[in-house]
C-alpha positions as semicolon CSV with decimal commas, in nm:
position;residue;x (nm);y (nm);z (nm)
1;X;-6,734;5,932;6,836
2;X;-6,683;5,908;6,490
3;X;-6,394;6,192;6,450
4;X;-6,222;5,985;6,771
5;X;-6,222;5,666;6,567
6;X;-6,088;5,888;6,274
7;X;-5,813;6,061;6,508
8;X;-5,722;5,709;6,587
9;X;-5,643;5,519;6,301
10;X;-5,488;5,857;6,157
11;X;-5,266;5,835;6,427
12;X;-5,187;5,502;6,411
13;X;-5,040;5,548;6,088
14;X;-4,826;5,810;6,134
15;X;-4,672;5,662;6,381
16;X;-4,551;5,384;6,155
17;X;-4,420;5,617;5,920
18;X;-4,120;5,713;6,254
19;X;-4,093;5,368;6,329
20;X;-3,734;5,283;6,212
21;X;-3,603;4,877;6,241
22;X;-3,322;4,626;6,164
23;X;-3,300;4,535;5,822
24;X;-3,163;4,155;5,964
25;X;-3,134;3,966;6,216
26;X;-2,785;3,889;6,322
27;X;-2,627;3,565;6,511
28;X;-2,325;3,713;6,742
29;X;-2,135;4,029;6,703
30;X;-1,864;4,223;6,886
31;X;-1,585;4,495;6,964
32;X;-1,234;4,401;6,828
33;X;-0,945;4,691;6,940
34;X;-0,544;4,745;6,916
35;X;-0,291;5,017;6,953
36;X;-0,348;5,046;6,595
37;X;-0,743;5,089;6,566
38;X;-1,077;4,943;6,640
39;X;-1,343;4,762;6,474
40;X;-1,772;4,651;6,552
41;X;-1,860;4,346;6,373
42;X;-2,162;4,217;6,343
43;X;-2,186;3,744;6,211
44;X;-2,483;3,675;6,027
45;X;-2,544;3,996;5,831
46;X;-2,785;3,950;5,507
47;X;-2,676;4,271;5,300
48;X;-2,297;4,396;5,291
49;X;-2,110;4,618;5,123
50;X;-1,727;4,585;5,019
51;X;-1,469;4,906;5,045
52;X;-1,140;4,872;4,888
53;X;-0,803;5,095;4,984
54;X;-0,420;5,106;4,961
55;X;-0,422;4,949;5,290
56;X;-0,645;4,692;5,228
57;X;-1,010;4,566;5,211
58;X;-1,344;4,505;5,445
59;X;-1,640;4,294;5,334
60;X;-1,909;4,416;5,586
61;X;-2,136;4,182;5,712
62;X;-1,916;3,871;5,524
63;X;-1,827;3,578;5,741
64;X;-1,454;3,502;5,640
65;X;-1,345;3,138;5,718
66;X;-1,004;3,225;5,799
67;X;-0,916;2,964;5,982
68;X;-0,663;2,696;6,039
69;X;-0,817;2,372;6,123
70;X;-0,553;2,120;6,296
71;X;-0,754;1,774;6,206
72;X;-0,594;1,506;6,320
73;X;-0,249;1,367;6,476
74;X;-0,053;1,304;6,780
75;X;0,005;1,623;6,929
76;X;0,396;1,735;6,904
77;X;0,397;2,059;7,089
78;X;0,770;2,100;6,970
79;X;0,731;2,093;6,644
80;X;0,598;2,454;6,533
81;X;0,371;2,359;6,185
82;X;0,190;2,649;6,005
83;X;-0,034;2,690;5,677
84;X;-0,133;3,057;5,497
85;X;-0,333;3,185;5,380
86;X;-0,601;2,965;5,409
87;X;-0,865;2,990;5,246
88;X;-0,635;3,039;4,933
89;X;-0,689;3,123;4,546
90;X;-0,361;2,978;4,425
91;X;-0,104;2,816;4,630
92;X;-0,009;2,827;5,020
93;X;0,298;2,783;5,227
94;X;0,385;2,540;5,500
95;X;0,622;2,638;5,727
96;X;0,809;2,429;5,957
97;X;1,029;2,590;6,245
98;X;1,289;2,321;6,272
99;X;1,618;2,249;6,158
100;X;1,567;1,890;6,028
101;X;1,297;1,928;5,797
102;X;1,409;1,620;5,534
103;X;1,233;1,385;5,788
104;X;0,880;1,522;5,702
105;X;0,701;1,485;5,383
106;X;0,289;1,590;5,301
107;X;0,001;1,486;5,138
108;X;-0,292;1,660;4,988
109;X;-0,638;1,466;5,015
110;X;-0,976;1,585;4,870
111;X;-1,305;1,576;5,041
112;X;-1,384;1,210;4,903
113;X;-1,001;1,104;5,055
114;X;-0,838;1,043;4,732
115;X;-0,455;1,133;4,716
116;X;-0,426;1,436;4,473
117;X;-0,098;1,541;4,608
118;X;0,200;1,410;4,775
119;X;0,554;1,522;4,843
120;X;0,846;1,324;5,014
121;X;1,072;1,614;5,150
122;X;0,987;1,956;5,284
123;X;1,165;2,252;5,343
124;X;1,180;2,507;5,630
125;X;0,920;2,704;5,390
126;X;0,774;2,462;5,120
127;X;0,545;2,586;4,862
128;X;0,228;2,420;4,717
129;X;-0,029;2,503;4,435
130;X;-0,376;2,440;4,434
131;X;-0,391;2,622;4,107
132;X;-0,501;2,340;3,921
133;X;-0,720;2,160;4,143
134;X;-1,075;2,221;4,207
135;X;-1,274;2,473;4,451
136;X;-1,370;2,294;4,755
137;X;-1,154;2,176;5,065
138;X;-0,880;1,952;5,106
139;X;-0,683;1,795;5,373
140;X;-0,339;1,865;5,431
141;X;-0,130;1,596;5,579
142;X;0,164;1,653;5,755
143;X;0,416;1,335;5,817
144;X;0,746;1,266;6,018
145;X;0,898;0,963;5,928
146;X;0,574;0,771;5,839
147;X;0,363;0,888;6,151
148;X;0,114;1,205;6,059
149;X;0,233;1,470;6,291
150;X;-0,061;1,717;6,187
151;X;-0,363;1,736;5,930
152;X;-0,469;2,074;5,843
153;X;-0,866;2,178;5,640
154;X;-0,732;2,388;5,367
155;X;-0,994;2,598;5,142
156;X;-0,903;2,638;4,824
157;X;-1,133;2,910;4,723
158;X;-1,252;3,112;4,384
């Protein structure tokens, strides 16, 4: 009996020495493809790694908030408004795809809704810096002749 028991907990062990399991737990994950490549991503990864290239970078397992956040407004499906990149280090571009772009102006807000920037006339392509301001996000207000067309959540990151 006794060299059973023995033959037991011997076994036991070794098999959780060929036990292999996940290092995390992640949320959602998927399969992303093009005519160009394919990728497996995984939201919610603990540990990542970063690889740098001529082409460009990957942050495994980081969640990247690349997104454009349209707030607030009345919706104007003719008039074509974009912001990049977002989140941003520096400055970012708003784009406007019309021809009269005099008629709009924007205004930058911080999280506590003070005014930290404002300007009266934009252009097809109109540059702003966040340079100078502080990390955190802001809300981009975009106006047509006194009516806010579009707001946009704009990161300005480290």
């Amino acid at each position: 009996m006794k060299k059973t028991s023995l033959f037991s907990i011997v076994a036991l062990l070794a098999s959780n020495v060929f036990v292999f399991g996940q290092s995390n737990t992640v949320s959602s994950g998927g399969n992303a493809s093009s005519s160009s490549g394919s990728v497996s991503y995984s939201i919610g990864q603990v540990v990542y790694t970063s690889a740098e290239g001529d082409n460009g970078s990957i942050n495994q397992g980081v969640q990247q908030p690349y997104s454009v956040d349209v707030v607030t407004g009345i919706e104007h499906p003719e008039i074509d408004l974009s912001v990049f990149p977002n989140p941003t280090q520096g400055q970012i571009s708003l784009n406007i795809a019309l021809d009269r772009t005099e008629l709009f102006s924007c205004s930058l807000f911080d999280a506590a809704g003070r005014l930290v920037f404002a300007q009266d006339k934009l252009y097809p392509s109109t540059t702003i810096s966040l340079e100078t301001f502080a990390v955190g996000t802001y809300t981009l207000s975009v106006s047509k002749e006194k009516e806010v067309v579009k707001s946009f959540r704009v990161v300005r990151a480290y």
